[in-house]
Every structure is written in structure tokens, then in C-alpha cells.
ZATORMI-546148 format. One record per residue (C-alpha): residue number from 1; y, x, z. Coordinates in pm, 1 decimal. Layout:
+-----+----------+----------+----------+
|   i |       c2 |       c1 |       c3 |
+-----+----------+----------+----------+
| NUM |        Y |        X |        Z |
...
+-----+----------+----------+----------+
***
This chain:
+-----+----------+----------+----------+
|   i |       c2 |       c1 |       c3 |
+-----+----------+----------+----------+
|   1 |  -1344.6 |   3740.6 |  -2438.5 |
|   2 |  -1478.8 |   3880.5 |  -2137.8 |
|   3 |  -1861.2 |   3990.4 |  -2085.0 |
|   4 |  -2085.0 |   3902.3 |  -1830.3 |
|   5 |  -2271.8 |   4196.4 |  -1569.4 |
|   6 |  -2542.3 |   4194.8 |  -1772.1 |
|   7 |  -2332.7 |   4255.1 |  -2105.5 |
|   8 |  -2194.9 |   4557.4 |  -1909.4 |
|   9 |  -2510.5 |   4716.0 |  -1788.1 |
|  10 |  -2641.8 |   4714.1 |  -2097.4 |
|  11 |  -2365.2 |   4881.0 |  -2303.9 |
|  12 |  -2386.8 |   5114.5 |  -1994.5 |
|  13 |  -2762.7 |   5173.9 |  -2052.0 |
|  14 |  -2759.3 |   5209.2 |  -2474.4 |
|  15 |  -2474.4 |   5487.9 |  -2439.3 |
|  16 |  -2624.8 |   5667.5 |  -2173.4 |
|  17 |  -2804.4 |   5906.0 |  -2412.0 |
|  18 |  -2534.1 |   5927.5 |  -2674.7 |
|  19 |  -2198.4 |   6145.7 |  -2706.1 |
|  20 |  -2015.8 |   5872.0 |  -2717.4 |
|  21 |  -1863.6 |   5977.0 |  -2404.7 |
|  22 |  -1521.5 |   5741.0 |  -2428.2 |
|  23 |  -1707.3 |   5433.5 |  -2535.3 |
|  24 |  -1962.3 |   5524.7 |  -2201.9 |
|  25 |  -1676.7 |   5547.7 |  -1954.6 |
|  26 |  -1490.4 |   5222.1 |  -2025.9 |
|  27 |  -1794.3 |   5052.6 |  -2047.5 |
|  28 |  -1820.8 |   5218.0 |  -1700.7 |
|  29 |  -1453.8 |   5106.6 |  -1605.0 |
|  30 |  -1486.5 |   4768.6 |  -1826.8 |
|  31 |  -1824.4 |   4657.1 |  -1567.5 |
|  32 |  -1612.0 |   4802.6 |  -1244.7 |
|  33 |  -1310.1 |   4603.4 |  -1318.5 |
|  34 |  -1541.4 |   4309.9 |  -1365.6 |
|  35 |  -1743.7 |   4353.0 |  -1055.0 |
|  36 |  -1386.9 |   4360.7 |   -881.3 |
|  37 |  -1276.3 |   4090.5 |   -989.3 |
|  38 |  -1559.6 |   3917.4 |   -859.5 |
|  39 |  -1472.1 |   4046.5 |   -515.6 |
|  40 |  -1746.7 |   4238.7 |   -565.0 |
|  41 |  -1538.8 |   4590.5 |   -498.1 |
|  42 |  -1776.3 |   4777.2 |   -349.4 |
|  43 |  -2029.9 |   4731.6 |   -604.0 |
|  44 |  -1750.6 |   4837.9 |   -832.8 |
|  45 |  -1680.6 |   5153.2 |   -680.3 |
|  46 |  -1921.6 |   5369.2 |   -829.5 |
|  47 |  -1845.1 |   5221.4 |  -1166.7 |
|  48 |  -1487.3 |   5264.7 |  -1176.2 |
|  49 |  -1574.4 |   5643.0 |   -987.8 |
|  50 |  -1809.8 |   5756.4 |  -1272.6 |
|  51 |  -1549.1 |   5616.6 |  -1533.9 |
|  52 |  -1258.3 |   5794.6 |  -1410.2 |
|  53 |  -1454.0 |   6143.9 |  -1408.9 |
|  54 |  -1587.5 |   6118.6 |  -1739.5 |
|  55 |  -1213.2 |   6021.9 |  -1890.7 |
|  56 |  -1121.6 |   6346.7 |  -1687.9 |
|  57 |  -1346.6 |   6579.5 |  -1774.4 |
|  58 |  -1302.1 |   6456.2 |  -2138.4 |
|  59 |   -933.1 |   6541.7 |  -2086.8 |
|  60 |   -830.3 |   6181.0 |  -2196.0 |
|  61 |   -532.2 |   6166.4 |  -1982.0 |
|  62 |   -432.4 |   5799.7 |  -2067.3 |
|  63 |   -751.8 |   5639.7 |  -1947.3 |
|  64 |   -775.8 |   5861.5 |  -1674.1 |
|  65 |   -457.5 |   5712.9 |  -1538.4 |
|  66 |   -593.8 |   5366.1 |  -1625.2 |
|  67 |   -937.5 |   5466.5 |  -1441.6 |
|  68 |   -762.7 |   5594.3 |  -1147.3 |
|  69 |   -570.2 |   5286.2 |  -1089.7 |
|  70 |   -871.7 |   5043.8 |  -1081.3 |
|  71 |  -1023.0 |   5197.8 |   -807.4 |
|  72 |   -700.9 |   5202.0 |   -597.4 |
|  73 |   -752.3 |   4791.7 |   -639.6 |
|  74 |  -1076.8 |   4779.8 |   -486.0 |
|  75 |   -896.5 |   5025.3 |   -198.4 |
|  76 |  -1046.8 |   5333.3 |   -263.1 |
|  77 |   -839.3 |   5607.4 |   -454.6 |
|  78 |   -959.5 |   5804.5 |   -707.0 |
|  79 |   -956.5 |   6189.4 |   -658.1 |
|  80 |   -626.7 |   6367.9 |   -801.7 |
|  81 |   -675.7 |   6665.1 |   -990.1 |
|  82 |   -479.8 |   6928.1 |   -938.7 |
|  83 |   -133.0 |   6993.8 |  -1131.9 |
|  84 |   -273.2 |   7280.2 |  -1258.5 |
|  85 |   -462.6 |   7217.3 |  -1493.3 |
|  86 |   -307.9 |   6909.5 |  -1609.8 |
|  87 |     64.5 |   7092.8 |  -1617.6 |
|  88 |     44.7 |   7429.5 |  -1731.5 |
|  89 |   -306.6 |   7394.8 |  -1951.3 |
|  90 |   -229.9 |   7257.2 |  -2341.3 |
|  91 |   -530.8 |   6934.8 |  -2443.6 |
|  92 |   -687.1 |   7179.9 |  -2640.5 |
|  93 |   -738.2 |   7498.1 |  -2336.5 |
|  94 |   -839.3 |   7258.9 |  -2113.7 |
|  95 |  -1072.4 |   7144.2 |  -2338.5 |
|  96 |  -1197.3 |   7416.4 |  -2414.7 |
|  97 |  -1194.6 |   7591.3 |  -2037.1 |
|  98 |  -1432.6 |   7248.8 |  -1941.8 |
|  99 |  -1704.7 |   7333.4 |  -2195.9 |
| 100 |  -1744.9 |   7664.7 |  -2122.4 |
| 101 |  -1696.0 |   7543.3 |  -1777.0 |
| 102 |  -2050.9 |   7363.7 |  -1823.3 |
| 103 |  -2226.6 |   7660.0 |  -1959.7 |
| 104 |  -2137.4 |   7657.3 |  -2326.5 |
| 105 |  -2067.3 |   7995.6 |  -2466.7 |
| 106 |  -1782.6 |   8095.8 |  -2695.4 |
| 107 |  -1969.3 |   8061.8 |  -3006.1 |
| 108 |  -2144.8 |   7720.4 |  -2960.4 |
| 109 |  -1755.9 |   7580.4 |  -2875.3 |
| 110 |  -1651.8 |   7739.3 |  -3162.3 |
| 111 |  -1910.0 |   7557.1 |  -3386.2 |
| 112 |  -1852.8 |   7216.0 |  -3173.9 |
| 113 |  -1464.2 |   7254.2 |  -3215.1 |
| 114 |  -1453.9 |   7391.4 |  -3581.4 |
| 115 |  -1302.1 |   7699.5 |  -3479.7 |
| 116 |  -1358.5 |   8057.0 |  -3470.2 |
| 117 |  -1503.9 |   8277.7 |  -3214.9 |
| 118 |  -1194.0 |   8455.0 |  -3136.2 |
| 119 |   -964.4 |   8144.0 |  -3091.4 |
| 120 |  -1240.1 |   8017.3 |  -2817.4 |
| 121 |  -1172.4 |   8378.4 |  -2670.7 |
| 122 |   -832.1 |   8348.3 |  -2719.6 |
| 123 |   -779.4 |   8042.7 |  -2543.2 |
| 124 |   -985.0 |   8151.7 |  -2288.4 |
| 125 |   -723.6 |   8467.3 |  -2209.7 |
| 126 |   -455.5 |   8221.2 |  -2210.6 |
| 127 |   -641.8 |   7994.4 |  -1915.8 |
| 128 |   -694.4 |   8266.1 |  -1732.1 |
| 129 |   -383.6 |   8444.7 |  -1727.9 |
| 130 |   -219.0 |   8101.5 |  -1604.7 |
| 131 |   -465.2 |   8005.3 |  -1361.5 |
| 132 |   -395.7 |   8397.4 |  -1266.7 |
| 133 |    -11.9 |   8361.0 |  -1226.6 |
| 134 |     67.1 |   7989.6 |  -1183.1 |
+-----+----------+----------+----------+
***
């Protein structure tokens, strides 16, 4: 059963807060597809935009792929990442690269991962020496 715009924009608005960052972005993609399909595509842009960068930076490949190709119906294309990271990294360096990435230090990834210290650092050594030598 399919929602309405309103259904949408409030699922958008009650996970705003929350870290329920999957269940934010295809509520994101879920409202763009819908606005698109109402020939509304430009409305939908930003949507299907703000979906397919939180299912990247979450390093969910799958929906990332999925987000990516909604936009491309509207006739915009979403932006590629690079190879790089998506090639060479493993889920779990990438992962880890993107929360230090936003400021989070070693420890407080190790305590939101369930790891230790040194295998935050230790992944870290391994980004860098690939992003160093790719």
C-alpha cells in the first residue's frame, strides 16, 4: 500500500532527531519516488538527493545504488563516489574512516562500534596507507 505526501513528511519529520539513519533515508527516497511519480520531479529532487547521501555516508551500498537510480528518473544523476573508497576500503574501514571523518575520536568509535581503541587505530593505518598508495 502506498502512502500519501503527507504520510511521507511525517515519517520524515518523527526520524529527524533519531539514529535511525536507514529508516530516515528511505523515508527520504520512499517520499522522492512518490513525488516523481506524480510528475512532480523536481520537488523530488532534494528528497531522493538527501536519501542517497545518507545511504552513502552510512556505507549501505545496496540502497545507495537503489538511491542513485531514482534520481537518474527524474533526470538528474546522483553524484558518484569515487572507486576508492568503495574498492579498496573493507564495510568496516570505511565505516570507521567516516566517523572519525565527522569529528569522532578513536575512543568514542571504539565505544560506538564495540571495539577497542587500538583496532579504531588500526584501521585507521590501514585507510591511510591505501588512500596513500592506491
Amino acid at each position: 500500500m502506498e502512502g500519501t505526501g503527507n504520510d511521507y513528511r511525517d515519517a520524515i519529520d518523527r526520524l529527524t532527531d533519531t539514529p535511525l539513519l536507514p529508516y530516515r533515508a528511505r523515508a527520504h527516497l520512499l517520499y522522492g519516488a512518490w513525488l516523481r511519480r506524480r510528475g512532480r520531479r523536481q520537488d523530488g529532487r532534494p528528497r531522493l538527493r538527501t536519501a542517497h547521501e545518507l545511504f552513502s555516508g552510512a556505507g549501505l551500498e545496496a540502497f545507495t545504488r537503489r538511491a542513485a537510480d531514482e534520481p537518474r528518473a527524474t533526470g538528474e544523476t546522483a553524484r558518484s563516489r569515487t572507486g576508492f573508497a568503495r574498492d579498496q576500503l573493507t564495510m568496516r574501514e570505511l565505516h570507521i574512516a567516516r566517523l572519525v571523518a565527522t569529528g569522532a575520536t578513536s575512543k568514542e568509535v571504539a565505544s560506538r562500534l564495540f571495539i577497542s581503541p587500538r583496532t579504531v587505530d588500526a584501521h585507521l593505518r590501514s585507510v591511510y596507507r591505501k588512500r596513500a598508495h592506491p
